[in-house]
N, C-alpha and C positions, 0 to 999 in steps of 0.2 A: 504494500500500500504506500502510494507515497507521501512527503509527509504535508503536504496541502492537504490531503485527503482526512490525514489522521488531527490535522489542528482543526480542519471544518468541523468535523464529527466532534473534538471534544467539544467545541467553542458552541454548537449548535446544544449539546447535551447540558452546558451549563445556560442556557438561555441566551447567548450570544447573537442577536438577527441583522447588527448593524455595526460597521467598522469605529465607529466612534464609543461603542459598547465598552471595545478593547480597551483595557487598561492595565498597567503593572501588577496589580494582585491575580488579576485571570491569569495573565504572560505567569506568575509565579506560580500559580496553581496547578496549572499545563504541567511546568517543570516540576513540580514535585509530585507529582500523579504520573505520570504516561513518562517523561522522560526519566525517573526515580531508578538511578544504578547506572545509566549510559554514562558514555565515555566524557569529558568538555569537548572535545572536538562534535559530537552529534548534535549536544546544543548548543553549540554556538552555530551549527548547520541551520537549527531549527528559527532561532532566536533572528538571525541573517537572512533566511527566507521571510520570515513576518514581519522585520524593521522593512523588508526592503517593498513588501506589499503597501505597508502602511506609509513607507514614501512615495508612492505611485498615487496612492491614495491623495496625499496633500498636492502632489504636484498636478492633478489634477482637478484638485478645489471640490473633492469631497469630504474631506478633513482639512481642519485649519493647522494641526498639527500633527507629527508623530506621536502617540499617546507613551510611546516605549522606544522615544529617542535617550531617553536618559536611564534604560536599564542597560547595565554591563554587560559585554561580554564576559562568560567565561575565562579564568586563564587556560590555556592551553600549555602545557610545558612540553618544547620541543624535546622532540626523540633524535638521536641521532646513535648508527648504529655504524661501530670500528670494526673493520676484518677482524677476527682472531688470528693466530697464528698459522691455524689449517687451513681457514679460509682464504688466505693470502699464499698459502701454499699451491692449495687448488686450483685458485684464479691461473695462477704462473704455469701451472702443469697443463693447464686446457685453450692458453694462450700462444699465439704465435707471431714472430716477430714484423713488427719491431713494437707491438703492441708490451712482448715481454721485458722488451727494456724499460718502456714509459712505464711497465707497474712496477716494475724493482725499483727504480729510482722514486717516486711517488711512495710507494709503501716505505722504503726505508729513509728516507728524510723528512716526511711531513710534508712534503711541496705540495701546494694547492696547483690544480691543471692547471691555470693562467698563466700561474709563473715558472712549470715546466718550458709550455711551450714558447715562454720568451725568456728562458734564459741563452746564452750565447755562448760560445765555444770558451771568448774573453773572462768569463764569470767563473771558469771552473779554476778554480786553482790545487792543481796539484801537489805542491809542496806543503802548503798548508791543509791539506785536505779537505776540501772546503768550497762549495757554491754561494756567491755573493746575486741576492735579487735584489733588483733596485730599479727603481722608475725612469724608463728612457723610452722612447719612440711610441705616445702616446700610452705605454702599457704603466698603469700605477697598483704597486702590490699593496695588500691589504692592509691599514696600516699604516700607507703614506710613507713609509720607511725602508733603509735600506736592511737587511738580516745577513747575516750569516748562516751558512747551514753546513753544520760538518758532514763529513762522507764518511761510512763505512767500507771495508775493503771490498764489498761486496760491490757496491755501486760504483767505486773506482774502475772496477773489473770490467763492469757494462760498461762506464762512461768511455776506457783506453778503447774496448772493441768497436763503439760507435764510431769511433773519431777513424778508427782505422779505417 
């Protein structure tokens, strides 16, 4: 069912028959009823589909306002998910080149893609073992700064073979 479908149906069940009806305590009522154990990310899906009804709403001068322009979203707390070790392993093993060099060197330095792909031959320094990223030819690293990034022998390994 979709969820226009499921707010009509509650909003109809609690005597709701006209957009101006809507107010904060329904919108709260909704969420602690029907949306009660979902994730923040579904209501703030939900809450997002109905501000964005009820600005339709105003902007075509059937409400003079949004009734639930001033409720919150949800926090959402990002998810962000690291290779493990096997998985970086895996990735490598089912990869082929030269995609396997750009993950060796990515997985073992931290390089964000951007600044792989605009580092320059000049930046690797091999005595000090070490990639310097830094903003030149409209590319700017995250950060606004320039970084150092040490090398493992592993990525030295990749880097002498690219070059060759």
């Amino acid at each position: 069912m979709s969820r226009i479908r499921i707010m009509q149906e509650f909003f109809a069940r609690k005597g709701v028959k006209y957009l101006s009806s809507i107010n904060p305590g329904i919108y709260e009522e909704f969420e602690s009823t029907i949306l009660r154990g979902r994730k923040p990310k579904i209501k703030c899906n939900y809450l997002g589909r109905l501000k964005a009804i009820l600005n339709y709403a105003v902007s075509w001068g059937v409400l003079e306002s949004n009734p639930l322009a001033k409720v919150k979203m949800p926090k959402v707390p990002e998810t962000y998910h690291f290779f493990s070790k096997k998985e970086a392993e895996a990735l490598i093993e089912h990869a082929k080149e030269p995609l396997i060099s750009g993950i060796v060197i990515l997985v073992c330095t931290g390089l964000r893609r951007s600044e792989l792909y605009n580092v320059r031959w000049r930046d690797v320094n091999y005595g000090d073992k070490s990639i310097r990223v830094w903003p030149y030819d409209g590319f700017i690293p995250k950060g606004k700064r320039i970084r150092t990034i040490p090398l493992n022998p592993k990525v030295l390994e990749v880097l002498k073979m690219l070059k060759e």
